[in-house]
C-alpha positions as CSV (number, residue, x, y, z in Angstrom):
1,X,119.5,167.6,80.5
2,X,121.7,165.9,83.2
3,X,121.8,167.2,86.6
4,X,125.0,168.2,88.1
5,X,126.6,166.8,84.9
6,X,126.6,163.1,85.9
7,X,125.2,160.4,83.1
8,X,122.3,158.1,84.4
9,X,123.7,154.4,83.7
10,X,120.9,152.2,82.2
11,X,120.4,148.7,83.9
12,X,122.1,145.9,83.4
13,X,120.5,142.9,84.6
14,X,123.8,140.1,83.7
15,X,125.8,142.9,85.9
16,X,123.5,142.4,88.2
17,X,123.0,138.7,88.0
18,X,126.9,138.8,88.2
19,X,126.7,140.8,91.3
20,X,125.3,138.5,93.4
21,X,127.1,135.9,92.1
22,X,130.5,137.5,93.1
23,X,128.8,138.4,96.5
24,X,128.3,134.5,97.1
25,X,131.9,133.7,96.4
26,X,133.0,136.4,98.5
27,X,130.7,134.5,101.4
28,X,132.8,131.6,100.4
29,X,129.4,129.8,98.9
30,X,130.3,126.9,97.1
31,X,128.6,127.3,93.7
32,X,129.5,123.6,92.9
33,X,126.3,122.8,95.3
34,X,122.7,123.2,94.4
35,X,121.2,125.6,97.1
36,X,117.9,127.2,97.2
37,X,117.2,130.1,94.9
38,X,114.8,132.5,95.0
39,X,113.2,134.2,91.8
40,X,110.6,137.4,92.1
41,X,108.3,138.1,89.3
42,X,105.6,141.1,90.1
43,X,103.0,141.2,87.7
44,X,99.3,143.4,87.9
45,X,96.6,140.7,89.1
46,X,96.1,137.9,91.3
47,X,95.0,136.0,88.1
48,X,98.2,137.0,86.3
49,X,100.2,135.7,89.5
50,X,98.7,132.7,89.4
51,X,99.0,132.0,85.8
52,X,102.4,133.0,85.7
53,X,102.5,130.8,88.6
54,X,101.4,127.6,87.2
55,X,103.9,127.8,84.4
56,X,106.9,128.0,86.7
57,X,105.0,125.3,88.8
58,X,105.8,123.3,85.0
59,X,109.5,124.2,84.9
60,X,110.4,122.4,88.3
61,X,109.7,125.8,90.4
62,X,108.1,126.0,94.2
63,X,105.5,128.7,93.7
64,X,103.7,131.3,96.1
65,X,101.2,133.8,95.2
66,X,100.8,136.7,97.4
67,X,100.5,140.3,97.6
68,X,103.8,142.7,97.2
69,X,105.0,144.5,99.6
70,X,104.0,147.6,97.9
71,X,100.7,147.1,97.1
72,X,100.5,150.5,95.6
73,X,102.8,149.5,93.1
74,X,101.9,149.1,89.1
75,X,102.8,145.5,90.0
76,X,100.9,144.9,93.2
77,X,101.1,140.6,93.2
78,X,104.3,138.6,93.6
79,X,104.3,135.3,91.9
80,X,107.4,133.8,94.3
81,X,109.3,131.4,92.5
82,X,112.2,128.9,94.1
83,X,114.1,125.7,93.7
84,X,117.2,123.9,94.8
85,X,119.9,124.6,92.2
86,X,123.4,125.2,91.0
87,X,123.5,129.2,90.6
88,X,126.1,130.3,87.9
89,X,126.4,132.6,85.0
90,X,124.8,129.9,82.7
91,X,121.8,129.0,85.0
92,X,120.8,132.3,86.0
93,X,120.9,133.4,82.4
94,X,118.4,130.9,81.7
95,X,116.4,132.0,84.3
96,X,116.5,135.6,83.3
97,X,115.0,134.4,80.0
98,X,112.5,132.3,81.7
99,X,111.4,135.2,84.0
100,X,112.3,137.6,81.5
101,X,109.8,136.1,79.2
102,X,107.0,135.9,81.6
103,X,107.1,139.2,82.7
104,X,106.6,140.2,79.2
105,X,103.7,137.7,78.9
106,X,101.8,139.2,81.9
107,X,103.1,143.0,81.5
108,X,105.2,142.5,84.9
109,X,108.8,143.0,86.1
110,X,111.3,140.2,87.2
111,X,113.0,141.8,89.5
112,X,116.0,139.4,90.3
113,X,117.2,136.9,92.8
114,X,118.9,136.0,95.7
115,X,120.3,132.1,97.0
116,X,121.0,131.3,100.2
117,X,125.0,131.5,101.0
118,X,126.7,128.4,103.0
C-alpha cells in the first residue's frame, strides 16, 4: 500500500552516475582532463575492507581503510578508493562494475562517487 498515493521510484545508479556527471559540467569541469575521483565501497569487517582494498590497490586505485562514519551501520568499514582519471559515462560504468562486483564479493554497498570540479 502507497502512502498518500505517491509510487516509491527504485534506484538507479547510471541516473545517478549521470547526475554528477551533469553537475560537473554545470561547474564548467572539463571532463577532457583526468582529475581525481573518489570511489566509496562499505563493506562489514576490517578484514573485508582490507581485502577489498588490496584488489583495487591491483586496478591502479589509492586505497584507505577506515571506519564509516556510521559505525552503527550494517556496513561499518569504508574501503576508500581514488585515482586520477577522465570521468565520463563510459569510465564510470566501468567502475560501477568494478565496485559493483566487489561489493557483491564482500556483501557490502558501493555507494557512488564524487571528482573534484575545476
Amino acid at each position: 500500500m502507497r502512502l498518500f498515493g505517491r509510487k516509491t521510484r527504485e534506484f538507479d545508479p547510471v541516473e545517478a552516475d549521470e547526475l554528477v556527471l551533469d553537475q560537473l559540467r554545470k561547474l564548467g569541469t572539463d571532463l577532457t582532463k583526468p582529475r581525481d575521483a573518489r570511489f566509496y565501497l562499505y563493506v562489514r569487517t576490517q578484514d573485508d575492507a582490507r581485502a577489498a582494498a588490496a584488489e583495487l590497490s591491483a586496478e591502479g586505485y589509492a586505497t584507505e581503510v577506515e571506519p564509516s562514519a556510521a559505525p552503527g551501520s550494517a556496513h561499518p568499514w569504508l574501503a576508500l578508493a581514488s585515482r586520477d582519471m577522465v570521468v565520463d559515462a563510459d569510465s564510470i560504468a566501468e567502475a560501477r562494475r568494478l565496485f559493483g562486483a566487489l561489493a557483491d564479493r564482500y556483501s557490502g554497498e558501493y555507494d557512488g562517487w564524487e571528482a573534484a570540479a575545476d
